[in-house]
ZASETOR-492108 format. One line per field, with one value per atom (N, C-alpha, C): atom name; x, y, z. Coordinates in pm, 1 decimal. Layout:
N
atom [CA / ...]
X [X / ...]
Y [Y / ...]
Z [Z / ...]
***
This chain:
153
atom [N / CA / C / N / CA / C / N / CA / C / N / CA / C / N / CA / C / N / CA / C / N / CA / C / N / CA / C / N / CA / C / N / CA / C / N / CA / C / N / CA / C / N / CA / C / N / CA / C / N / CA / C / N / CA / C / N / CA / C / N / CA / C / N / CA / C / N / CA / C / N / CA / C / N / CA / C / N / CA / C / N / CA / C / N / CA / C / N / CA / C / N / CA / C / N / CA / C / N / CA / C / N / CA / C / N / CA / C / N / CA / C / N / CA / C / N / CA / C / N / CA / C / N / CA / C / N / CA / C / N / CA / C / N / CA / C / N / CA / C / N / CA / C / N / CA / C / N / CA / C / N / CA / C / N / CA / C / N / CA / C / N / CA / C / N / CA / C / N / CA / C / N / CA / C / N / CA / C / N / CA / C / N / CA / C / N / CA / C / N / CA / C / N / CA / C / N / CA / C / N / CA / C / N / CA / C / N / CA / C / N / CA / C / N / CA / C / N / CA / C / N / CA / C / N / CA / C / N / CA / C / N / CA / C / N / CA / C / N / CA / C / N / CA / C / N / CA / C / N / CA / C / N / CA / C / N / CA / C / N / CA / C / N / CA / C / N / CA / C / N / CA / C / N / CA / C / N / CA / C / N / CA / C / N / CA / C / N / CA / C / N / CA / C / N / CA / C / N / CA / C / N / CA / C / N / CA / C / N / CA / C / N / CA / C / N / CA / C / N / CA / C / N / CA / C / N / CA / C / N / CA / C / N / CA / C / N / CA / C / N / CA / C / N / CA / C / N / CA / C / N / CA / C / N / CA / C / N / CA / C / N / CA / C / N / CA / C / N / CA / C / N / CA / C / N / CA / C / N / CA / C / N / CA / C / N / CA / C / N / CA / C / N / CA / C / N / CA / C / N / CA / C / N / CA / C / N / CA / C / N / CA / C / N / CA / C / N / CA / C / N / CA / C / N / CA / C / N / CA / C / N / CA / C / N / CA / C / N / CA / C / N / CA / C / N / CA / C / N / CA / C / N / CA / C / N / CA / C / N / CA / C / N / CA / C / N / CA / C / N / CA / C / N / CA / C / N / CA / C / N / CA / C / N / CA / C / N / CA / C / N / CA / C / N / CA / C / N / CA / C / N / CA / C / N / CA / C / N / CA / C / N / CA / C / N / CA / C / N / CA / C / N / CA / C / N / CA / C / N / CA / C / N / CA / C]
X [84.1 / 0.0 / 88.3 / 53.9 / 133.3 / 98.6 / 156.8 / 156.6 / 181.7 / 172.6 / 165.1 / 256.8 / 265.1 / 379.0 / 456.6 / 589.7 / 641.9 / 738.6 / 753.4 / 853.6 / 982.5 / 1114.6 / 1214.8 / 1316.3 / 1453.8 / 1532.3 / 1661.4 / 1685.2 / 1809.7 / 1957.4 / 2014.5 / 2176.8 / 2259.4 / 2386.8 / 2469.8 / 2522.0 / 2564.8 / 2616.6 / 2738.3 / 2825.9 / 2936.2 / 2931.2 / 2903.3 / 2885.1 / 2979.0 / 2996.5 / 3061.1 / 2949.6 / 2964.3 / 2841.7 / 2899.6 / 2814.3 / 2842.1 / 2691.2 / 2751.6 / 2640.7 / 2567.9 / 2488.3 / 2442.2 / 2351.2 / 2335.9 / 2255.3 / 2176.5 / 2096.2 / 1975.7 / 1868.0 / 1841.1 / 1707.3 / 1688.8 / 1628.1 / 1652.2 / 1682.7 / 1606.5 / 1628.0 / 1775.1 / 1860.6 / 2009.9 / 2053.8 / 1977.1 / 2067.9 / 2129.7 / 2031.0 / 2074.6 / 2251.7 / 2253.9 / 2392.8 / 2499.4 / 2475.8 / 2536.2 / 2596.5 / 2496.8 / 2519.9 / 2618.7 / 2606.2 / 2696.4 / 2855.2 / 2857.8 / 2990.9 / 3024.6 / 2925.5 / 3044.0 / 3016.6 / 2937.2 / 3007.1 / 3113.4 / 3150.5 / 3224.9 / 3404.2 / 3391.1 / 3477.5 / 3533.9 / 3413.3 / 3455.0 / 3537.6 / 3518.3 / 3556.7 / 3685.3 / 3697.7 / 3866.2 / 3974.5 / 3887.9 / 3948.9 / 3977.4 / 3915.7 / 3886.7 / 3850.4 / 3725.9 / 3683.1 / 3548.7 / 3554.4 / 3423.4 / 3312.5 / 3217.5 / 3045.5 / 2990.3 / 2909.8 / 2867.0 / 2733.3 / 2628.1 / 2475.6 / 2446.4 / 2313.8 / 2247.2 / 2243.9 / 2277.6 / 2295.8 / 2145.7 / 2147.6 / 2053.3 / 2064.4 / 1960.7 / 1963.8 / 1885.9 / 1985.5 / 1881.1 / 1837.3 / 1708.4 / 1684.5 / 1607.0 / 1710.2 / 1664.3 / 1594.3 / 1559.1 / 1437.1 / 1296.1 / 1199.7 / 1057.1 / 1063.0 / 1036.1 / 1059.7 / 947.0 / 836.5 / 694.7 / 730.5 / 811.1 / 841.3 / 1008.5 / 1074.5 / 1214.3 / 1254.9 / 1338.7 / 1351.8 / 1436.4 / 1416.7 / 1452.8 / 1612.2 / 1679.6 / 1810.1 / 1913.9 / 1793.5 / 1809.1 / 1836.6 / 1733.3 / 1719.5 / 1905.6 / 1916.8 / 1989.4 / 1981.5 / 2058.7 / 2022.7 / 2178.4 / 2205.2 / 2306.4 / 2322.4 / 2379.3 / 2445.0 / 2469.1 / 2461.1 / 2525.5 / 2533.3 / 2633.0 / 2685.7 / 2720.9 / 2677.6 / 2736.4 / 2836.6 / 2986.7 / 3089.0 / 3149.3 / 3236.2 / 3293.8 / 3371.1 / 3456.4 / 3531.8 / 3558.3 / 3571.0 / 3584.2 / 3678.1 / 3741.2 / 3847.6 / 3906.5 / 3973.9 / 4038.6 / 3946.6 / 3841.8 / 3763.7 / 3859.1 / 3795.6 / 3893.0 / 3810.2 / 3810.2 / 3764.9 / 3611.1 / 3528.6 / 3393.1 / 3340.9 / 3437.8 / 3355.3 / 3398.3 / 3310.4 / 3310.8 / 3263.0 / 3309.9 / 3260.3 / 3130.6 / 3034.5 / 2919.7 / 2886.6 / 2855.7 / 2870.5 / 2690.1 / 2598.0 / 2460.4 / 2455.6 / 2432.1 / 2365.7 / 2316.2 / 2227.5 / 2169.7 / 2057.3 / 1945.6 / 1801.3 / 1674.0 / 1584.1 / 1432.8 / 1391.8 / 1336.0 / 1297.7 / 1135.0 / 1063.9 / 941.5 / 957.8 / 898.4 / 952.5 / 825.4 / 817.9 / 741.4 / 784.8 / 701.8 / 694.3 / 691.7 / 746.2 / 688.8 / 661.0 / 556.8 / 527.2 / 499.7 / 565.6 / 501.1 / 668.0 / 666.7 / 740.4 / 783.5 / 895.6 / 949.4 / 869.0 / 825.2 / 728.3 / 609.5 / 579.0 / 483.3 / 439.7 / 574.4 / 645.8 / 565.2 / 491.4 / 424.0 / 303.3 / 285.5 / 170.5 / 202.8 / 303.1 / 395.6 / 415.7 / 477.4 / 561.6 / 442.5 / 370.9 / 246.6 / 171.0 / 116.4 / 38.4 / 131.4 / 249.7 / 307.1 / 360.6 / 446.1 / 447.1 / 388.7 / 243.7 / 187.5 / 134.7 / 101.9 / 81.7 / 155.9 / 284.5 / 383.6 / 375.1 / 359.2 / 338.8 / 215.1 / 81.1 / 16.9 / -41.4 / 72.5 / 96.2 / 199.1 / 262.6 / 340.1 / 482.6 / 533.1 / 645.9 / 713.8 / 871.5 / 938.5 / 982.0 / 1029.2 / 1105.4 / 1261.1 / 1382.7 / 1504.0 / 1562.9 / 1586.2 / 1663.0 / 1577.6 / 1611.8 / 1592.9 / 1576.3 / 1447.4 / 1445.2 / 1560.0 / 1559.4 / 1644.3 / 1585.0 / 1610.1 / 1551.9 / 1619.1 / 1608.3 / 1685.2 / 1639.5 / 1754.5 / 1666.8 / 1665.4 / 1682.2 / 1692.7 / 1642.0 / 1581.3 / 1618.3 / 1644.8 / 1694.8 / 1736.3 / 1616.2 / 1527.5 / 1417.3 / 1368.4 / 1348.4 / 1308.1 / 1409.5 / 1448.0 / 1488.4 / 1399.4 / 1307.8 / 1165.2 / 1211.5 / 1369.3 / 1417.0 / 1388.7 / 1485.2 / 1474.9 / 1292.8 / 1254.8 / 1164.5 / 1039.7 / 1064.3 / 929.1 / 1012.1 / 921.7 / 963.3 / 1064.2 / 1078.1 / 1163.2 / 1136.2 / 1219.8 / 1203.4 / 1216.9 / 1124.6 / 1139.0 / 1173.7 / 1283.9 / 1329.3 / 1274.4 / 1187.6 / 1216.2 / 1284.3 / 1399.7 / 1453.5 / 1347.4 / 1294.1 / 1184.1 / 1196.8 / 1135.1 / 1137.7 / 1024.7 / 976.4 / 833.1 / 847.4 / 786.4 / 827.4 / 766.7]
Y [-118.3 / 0.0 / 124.2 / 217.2 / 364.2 / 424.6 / 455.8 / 596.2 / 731.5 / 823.8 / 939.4 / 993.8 / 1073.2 / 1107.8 / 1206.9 / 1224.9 / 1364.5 / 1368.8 / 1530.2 / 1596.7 / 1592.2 / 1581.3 / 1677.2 / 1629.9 / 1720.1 / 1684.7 / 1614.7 / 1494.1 / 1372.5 / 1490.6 / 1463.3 / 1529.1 / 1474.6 / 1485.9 / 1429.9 / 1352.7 / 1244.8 / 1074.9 / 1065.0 / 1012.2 / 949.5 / 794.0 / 697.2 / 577.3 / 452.5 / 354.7 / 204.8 / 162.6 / 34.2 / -36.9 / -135.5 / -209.1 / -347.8 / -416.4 / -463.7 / -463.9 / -638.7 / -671.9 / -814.5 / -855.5 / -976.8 / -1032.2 / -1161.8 / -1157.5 / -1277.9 / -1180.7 / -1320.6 / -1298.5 / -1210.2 / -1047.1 / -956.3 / -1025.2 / -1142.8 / -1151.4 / -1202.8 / -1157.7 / -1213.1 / -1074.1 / -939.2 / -836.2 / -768.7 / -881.4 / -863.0 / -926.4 / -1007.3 / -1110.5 / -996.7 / -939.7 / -831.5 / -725.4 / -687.8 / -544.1 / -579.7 / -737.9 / -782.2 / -779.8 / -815.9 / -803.7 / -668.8 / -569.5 / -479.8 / -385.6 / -419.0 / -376.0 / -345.1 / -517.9 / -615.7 / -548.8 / -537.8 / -497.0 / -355.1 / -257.3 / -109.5 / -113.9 / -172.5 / -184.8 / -256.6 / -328.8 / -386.7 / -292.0 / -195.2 / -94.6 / 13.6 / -25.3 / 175.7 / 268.9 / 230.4 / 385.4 / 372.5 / 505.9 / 562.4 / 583.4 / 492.1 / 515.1 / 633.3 / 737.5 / 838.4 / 888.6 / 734.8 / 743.3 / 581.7 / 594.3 / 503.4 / 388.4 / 262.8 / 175.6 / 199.4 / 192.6 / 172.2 / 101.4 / 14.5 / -48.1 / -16.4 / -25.0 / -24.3 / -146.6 / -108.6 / -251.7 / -207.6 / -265.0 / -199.2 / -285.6 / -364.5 / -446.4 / -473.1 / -469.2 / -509.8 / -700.2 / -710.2 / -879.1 / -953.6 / -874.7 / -937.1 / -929.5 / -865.9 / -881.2 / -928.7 / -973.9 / -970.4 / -1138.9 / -1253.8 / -1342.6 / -1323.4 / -1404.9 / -1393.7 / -1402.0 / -1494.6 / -1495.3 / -1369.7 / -1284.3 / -1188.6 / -1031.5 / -1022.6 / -902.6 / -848.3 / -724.1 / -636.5 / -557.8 / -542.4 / -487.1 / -421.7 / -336.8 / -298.5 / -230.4 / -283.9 / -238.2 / -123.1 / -56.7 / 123.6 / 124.3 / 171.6 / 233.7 / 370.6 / 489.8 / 615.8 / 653.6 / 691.5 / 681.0 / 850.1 / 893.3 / 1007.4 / 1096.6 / 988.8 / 998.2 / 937.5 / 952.4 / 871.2 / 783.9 / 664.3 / 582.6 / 518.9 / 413.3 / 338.8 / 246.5 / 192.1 / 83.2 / -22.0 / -137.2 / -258.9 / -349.1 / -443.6 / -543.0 / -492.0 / -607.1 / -594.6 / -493.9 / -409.7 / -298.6 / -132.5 / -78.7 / 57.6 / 179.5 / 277.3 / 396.2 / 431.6 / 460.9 / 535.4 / 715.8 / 750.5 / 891.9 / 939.4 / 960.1 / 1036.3 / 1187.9 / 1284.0 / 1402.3 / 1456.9 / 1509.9 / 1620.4 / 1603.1 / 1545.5 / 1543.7 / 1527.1 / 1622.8 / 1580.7 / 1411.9 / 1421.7 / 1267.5 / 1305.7 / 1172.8 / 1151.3 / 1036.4 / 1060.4 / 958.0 / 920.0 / 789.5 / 713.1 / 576.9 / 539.2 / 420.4 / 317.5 / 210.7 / 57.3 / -54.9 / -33.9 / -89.4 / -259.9 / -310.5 / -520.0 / -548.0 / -706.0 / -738.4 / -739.4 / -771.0 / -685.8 / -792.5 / -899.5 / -998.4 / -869.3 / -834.3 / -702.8 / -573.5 / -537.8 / -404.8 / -392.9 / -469.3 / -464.5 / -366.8 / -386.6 / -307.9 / -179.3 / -146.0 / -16.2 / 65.5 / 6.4 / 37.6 / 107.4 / -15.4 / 10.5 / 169.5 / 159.2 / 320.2 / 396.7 / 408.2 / 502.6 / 572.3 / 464.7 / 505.1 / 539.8 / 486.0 / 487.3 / 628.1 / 717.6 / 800.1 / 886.9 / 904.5 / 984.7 / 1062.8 / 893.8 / 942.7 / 1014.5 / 952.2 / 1066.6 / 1199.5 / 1193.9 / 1395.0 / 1464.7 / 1357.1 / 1440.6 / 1478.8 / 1382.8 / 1334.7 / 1178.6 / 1223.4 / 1127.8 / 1092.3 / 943.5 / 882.5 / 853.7 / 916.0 / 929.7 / 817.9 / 691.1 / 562.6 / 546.4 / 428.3 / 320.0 / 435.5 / 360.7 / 411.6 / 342.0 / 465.5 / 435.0 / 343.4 / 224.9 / 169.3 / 178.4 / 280.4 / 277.5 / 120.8 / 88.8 / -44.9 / 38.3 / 165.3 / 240.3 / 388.3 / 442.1 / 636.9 / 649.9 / 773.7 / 855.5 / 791.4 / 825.2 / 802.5 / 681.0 / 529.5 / 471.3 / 338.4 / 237.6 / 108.3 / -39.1 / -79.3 / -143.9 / -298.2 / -294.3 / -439.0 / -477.7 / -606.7 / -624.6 / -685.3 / -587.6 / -627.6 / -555.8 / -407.7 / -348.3 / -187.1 / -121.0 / 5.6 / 53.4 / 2.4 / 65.6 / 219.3 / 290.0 / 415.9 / 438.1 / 482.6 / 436.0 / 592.2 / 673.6 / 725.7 / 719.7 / 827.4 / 790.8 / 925.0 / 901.1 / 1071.7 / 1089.6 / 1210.3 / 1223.6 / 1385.2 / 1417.6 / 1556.7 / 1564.6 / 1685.0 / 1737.2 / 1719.9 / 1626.8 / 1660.3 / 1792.0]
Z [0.0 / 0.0 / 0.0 / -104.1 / -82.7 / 46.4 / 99.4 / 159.2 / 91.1 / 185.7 / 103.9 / 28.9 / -78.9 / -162.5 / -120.0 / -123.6 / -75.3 / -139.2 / -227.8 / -360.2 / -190.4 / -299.7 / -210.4 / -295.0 / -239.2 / -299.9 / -267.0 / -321.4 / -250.4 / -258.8 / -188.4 / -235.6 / -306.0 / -357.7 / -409.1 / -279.9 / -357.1 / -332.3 / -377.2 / -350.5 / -315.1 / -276.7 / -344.9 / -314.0 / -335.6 / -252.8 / -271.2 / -371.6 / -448.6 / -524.1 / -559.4 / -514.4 / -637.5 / -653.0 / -811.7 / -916.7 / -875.9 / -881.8 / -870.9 / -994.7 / -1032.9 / -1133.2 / -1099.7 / -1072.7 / -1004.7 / -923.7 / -870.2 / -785.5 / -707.7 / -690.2 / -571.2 / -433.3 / -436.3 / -298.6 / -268.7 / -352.2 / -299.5 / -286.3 / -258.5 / -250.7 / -114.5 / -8.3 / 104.1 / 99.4 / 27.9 / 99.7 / -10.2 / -115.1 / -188.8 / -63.8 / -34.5 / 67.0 / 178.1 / 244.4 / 330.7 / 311.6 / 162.5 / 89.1 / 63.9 / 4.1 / -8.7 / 93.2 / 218.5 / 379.1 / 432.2 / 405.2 / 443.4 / 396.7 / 217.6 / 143.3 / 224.7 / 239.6 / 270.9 / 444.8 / 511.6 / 638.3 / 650.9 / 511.7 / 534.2 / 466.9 / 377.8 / 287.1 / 377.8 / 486.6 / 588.0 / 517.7 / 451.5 / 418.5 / 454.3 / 477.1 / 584.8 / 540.6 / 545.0 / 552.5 / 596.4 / 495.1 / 513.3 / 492.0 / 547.9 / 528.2 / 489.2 / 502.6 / 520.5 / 391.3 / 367.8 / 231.9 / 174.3 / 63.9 / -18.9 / -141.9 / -234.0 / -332.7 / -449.0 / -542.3 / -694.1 / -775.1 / -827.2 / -857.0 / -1033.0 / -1116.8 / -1220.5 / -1330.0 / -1334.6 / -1363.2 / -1346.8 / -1400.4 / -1341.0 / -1362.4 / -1212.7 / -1187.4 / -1225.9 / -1301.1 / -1361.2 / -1494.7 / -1522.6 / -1696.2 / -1723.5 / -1624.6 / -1637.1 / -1593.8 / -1637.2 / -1605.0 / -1473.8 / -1393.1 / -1226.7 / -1234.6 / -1337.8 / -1365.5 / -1464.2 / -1516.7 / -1561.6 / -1467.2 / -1367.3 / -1253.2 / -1249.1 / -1277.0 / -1259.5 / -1107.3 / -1029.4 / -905.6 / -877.1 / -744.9 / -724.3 / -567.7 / -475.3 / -364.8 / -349.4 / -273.3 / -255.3 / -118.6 / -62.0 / 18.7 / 11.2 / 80.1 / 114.2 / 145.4 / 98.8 / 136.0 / 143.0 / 229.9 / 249.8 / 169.9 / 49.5 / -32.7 / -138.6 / -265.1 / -393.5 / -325.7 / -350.4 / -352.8 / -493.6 / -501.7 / -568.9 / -586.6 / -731.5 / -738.5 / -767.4 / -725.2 / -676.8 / -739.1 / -869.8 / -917.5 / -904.3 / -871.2 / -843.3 / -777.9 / -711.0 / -588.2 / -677.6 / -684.1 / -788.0 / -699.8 / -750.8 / -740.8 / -801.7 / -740.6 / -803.0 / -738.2 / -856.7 / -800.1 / -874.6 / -730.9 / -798.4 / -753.6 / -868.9 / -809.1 / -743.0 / -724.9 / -655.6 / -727.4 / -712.5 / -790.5 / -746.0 / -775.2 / -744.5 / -712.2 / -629.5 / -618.8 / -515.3 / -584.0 / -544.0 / -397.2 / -295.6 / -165.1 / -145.8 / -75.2 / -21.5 / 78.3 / 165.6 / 247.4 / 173.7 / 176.3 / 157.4 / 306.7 / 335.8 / 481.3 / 471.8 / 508.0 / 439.3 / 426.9 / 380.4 / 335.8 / 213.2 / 157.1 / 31.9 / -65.6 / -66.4 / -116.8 / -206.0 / -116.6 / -170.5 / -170.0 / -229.5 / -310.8 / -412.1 / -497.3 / -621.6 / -586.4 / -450.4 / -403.5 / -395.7 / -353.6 / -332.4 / -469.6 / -540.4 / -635.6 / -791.2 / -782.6 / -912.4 / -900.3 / -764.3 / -775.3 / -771.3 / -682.7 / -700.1 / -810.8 / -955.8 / -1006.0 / -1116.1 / -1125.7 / -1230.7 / -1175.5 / -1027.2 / -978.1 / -1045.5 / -1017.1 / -1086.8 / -1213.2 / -1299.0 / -1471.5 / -1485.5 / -1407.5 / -1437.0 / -1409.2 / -1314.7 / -1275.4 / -1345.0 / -1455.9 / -1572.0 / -1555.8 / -1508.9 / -1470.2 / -1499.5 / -1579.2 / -1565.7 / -1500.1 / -1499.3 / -1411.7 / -1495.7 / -1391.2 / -1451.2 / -1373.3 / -1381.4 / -1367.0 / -1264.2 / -1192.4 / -1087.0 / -991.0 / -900.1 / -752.1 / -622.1 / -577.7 / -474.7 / -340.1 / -261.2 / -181.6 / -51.8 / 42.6 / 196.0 / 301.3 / 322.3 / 407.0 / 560.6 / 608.5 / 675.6 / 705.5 / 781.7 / 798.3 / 924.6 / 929.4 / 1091.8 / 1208.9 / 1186.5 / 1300.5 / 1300.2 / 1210.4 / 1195.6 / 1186.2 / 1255.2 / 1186.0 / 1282.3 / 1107.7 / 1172.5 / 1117.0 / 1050.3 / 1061.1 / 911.7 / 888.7 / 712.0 / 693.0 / 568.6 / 518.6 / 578.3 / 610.1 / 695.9 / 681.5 / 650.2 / 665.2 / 564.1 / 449.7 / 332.1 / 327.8 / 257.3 / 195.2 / 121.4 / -49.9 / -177.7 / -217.1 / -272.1 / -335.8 / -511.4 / -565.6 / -713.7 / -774.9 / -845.1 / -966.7 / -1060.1 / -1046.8 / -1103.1 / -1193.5 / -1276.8 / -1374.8 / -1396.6 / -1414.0 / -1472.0 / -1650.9 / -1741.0 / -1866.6 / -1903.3]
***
């Protein structure tokens, strides 16, 4: 179920990432690794992980799903094999709750963005997914925070 919509604007990012290919639900054991990676590297976490998931898993083969790890980091570094630099802007984004288990996001995800498009607005890449915020940690699979980059066409 959506909750309510709210405009604002994300900041620029500085991020760890690594990319995954399968089933979302392996993006928890992703995020563990490149945790895992940044803490043996010493470099400093600077906000809350979040994931992209750039596939629709009703039209996309499950061995196909594109997804990707992010970590908030303090400082560009040295990308090392599998673990990369990602760097996002400064951009409008549409926010919302996903309250349930991530099983049913479909519920989440459909009005919202079909909401979006028809208030006349694009959607500029993958939404951002916090498994976290400042005031809130309700544990994996409850309480997401759905980030979308969004433009008025």
């Amino acid at each position: 179920m959506v909750d309510q919509v709210k405009m604002t604007v994300a900041p620029r990012i500085v991020a760890a990432s690594l990319e995954m290919r399968g089933a979302y639900s392996g993006i928890g054991t992703a995020m563990q690794e490149l945790k895992s990676w940044i803490d043996r590297k010493g470099i400093e976490q600077a906000g809350y992980p979040f994931c992209l998931f750039y596939d629709n898993p009703f039209e996309t083969p499950e061995r196909e799903l594109r997804s990707e790890a992010c970590i908030p980091v303090s400082e560009k570094f040295q990308p090392e094999g599998k673990f990369r630099v990602k760097e996002f802007e400064e951009v409008e984004v549409a926010e919302t709750r996903h309250e349930g288990p991530p099983e049913e996001f479909g519920k989440t995800y459909g009005p919202f963005l079909e909401g979006l498009l028809k208030e006349g607005y694009k959607l500029l890449g993958p939404a951002r997914e916090y498994f976290m915020t400042v005031t809130e940690v309700k544990g994996p699979g409850s309480g997401f925070l759905i980030q979308q980059p969004i433009a008025k066409k």
